[in-house]
mmCIF file of the C-alpha atoms, coordinates in Angstrom:
data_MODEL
# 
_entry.id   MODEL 
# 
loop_
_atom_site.group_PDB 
_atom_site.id 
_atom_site.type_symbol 
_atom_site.label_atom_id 
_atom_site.label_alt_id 
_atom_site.label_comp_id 
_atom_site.label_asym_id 
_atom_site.label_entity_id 
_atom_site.label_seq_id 
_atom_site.pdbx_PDB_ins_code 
_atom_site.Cartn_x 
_atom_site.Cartn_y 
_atom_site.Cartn_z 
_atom_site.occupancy 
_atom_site.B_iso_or_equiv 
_atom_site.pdbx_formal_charge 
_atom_site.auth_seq_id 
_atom_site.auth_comp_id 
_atom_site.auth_asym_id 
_atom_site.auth_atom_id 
_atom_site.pdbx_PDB_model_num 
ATOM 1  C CA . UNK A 1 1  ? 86.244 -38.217 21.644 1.00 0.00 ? 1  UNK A CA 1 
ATOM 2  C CA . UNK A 1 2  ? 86.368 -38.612 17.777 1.00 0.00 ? 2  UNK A CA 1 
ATOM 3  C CA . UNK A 1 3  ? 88.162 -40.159 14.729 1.00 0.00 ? 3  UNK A CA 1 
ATOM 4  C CA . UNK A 1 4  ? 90.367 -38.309 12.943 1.00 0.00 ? 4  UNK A CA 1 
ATOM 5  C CA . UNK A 1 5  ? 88.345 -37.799 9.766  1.00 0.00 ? 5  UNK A CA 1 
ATOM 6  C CA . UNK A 1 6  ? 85.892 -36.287 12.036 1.00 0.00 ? 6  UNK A CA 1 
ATOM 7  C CA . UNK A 1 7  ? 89.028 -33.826 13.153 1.00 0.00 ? 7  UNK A CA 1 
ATOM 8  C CA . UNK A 1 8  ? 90.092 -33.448 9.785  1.00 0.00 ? 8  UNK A CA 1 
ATOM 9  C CA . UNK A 1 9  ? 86.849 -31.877 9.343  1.00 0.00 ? 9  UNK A CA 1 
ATOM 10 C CA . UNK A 1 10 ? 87.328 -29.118 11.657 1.00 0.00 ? 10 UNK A CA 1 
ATOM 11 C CA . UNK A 1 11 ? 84.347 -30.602 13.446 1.00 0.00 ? 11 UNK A CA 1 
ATOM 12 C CA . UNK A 1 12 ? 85.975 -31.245 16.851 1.00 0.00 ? 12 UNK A CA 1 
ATOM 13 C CA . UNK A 1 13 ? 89.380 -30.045 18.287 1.00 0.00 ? 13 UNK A CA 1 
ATOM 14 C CA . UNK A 1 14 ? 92.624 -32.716 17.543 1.00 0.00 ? 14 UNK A CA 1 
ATOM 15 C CA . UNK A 1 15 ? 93.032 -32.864 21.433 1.00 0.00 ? 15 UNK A CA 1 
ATOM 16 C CA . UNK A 1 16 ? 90.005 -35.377 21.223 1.00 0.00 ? 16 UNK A CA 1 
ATOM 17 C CA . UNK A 1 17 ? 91.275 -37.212 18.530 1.00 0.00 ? 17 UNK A CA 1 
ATOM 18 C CA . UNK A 1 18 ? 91.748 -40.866 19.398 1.00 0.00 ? 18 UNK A CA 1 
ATOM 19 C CA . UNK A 1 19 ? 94.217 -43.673 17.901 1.00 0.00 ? 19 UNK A CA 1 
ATOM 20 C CA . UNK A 1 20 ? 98.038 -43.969 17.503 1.00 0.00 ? 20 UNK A CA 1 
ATOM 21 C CA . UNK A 1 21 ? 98.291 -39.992 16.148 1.00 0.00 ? 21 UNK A CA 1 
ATOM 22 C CA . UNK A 1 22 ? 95.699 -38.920 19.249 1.00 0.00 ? 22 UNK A CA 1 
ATOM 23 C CA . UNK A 1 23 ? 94.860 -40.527 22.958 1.00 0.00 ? 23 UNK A CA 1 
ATOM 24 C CA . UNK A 1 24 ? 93.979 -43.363 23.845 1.00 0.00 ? 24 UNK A CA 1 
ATOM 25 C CA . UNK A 1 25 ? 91.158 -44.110 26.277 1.00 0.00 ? 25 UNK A CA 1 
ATOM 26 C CA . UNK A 1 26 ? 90.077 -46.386 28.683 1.00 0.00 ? 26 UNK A CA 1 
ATOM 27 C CA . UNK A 1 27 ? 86.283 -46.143 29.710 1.00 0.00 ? 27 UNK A CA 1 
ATOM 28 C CA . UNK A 1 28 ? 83.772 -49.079 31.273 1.00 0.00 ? 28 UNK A CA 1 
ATOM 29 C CA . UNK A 1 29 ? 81.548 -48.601 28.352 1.00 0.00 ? 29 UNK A CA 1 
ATOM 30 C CA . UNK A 1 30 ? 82.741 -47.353 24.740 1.00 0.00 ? 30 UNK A CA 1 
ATOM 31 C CA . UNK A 1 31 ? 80.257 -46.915 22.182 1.00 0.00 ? 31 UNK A CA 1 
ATOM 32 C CA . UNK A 1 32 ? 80.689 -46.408 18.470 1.00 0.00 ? 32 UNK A CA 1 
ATOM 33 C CA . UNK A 1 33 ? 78.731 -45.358 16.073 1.00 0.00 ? 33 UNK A CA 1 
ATOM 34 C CA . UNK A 1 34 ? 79.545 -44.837 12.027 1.00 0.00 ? 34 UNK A CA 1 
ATOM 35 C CA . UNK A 1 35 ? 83.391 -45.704 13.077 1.00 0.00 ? 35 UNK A CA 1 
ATOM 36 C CA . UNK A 1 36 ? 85.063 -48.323 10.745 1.00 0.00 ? 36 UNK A CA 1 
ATOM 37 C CA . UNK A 1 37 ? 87.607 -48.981 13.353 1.00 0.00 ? 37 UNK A CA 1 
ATOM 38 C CA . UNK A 1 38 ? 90.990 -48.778 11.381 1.00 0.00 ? 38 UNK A CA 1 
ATOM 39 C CA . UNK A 1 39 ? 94.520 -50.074 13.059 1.00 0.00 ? 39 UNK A CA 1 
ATOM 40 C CA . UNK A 1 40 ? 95.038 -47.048 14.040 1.00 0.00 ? 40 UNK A CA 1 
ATOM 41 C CA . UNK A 1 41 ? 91.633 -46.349 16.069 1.00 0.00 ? 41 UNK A CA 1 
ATOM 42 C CA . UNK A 1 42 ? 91.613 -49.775 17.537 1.00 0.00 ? 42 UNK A CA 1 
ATOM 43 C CA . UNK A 1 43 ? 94.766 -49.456 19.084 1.00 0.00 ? 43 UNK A CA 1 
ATOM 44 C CA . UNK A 1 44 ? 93.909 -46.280 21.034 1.00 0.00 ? 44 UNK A CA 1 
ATOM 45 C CA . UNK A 1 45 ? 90.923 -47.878 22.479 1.00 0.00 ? 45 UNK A CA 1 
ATOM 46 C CA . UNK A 1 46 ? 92.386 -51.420 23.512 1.00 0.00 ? 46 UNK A CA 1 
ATOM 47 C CA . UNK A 1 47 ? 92.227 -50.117 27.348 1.00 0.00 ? 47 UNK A CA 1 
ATOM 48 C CA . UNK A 1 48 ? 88.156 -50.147 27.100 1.00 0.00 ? 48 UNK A CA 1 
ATOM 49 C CA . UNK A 1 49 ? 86.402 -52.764 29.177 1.00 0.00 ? 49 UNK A CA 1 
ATOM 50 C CA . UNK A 1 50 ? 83.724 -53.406 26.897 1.00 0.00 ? 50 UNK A CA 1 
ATOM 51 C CA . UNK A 1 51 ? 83.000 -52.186 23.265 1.00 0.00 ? 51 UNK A CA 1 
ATOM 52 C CA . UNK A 1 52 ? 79.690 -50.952 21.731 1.00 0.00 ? 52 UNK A CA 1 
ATOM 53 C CA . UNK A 1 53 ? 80.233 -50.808 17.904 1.00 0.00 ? 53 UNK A CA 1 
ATOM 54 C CA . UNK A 1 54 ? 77.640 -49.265 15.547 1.00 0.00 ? 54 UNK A CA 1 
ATOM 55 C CA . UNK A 1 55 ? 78.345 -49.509 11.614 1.00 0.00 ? 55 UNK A CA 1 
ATOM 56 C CA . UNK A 1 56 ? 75.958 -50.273 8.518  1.00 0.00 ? 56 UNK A CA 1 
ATOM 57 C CA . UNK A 1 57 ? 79.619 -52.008 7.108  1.00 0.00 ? 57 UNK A CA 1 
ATOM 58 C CA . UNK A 1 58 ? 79.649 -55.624 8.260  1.00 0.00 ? 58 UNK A CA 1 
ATOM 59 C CA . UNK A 1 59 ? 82.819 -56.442 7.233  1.00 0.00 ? 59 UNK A CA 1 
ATOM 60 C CA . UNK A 1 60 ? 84.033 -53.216 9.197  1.00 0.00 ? 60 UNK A CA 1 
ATOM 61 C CA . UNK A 1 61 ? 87.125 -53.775 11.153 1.00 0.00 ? 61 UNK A CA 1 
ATOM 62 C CA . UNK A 1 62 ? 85.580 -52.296 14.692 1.00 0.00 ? 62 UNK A CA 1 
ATOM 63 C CA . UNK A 1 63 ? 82.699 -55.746 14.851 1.00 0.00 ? 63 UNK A CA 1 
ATOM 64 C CA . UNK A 1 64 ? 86.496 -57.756 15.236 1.00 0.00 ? 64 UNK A CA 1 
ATOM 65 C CA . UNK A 1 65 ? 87.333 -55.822 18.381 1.00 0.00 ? 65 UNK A CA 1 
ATOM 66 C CA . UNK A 1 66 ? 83.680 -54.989 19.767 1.00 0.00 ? 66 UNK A CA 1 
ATOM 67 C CA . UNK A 1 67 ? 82.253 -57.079 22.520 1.00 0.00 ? 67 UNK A CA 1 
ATOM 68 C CA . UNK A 1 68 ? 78.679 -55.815 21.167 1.00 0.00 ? 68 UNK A CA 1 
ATOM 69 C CA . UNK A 1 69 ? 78.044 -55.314 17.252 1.00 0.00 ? 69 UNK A CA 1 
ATOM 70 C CA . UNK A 1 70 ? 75.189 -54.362 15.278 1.00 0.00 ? 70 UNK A CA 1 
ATOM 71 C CA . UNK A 1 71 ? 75.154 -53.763 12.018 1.00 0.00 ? 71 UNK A CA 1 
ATOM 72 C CA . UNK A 1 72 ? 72.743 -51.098 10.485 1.00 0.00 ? 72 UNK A CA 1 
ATOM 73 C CA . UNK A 1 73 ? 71.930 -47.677 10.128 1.00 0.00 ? 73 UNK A CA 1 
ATOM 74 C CA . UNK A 1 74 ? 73.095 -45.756 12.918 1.00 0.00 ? 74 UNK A CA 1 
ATOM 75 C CA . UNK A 1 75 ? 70.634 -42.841 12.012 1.00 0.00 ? 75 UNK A CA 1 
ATOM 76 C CA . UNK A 1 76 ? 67.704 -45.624 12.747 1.00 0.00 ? 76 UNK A CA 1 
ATOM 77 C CA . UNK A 1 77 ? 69.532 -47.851 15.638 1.00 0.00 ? 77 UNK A CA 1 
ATOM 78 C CA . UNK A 1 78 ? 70.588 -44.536 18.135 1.00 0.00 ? 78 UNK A CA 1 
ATOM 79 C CA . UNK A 1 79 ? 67.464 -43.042 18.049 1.00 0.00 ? 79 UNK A CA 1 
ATOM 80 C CA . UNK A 1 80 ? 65.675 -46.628 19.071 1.00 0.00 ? 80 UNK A CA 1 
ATOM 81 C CA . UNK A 1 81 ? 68.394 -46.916 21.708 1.00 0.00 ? 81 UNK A CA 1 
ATOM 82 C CA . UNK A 1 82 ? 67.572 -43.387 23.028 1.00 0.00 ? 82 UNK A CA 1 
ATOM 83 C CA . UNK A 1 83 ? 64.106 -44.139 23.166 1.00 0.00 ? 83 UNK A CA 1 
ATOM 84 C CA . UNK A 1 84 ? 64.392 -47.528 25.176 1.00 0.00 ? 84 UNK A CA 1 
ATOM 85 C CA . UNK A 1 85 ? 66.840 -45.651 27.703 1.00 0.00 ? 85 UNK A CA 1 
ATOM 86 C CA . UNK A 1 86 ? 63.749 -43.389 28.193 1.00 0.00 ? 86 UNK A CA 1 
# 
């Protein structure tokens, strides 16, 4: 799934776009990572159970709806993640 500045970009089709102009989703786990979390973005993930957020922004709108938050450099925090997973 994706934001739509990341469709915007042409990086990913619009069908994965989520938020009021996309889907909305409803997974066990959601994890975010660089995503400010407008209005628009929030509301299309209200059906997850929990919420992972990931932003170096603390006053980012996402850490209000995220069950989970940690601020920092997502470049630094993902791969540290990856590596405990391991």
């Amino acid at each position: 799934a994706a934001t739509r500045g990341v469709v915007q970009k042409g990086w990913i089709s619009s069908r994965y776009q989520i938020g009021l102009s996309g889907n909305s989703v409803k997974p066990r786990v959601l994890i975010t990572c660089g995503v400010s979390g407008s209005l628009q973005f929030r509301a299309g993930i209200r059906g997850a159970q929990q919420i992972i957020a990931i932003n170096s922004d603390a006053d980012a709108p996402i850490f209000s709806c995220a069950d989970y938050a940690c601020c920092g450099d997502l470049y630094e925090i993902v791969p540290a993640l990856i590596r405990q997973l391991d």
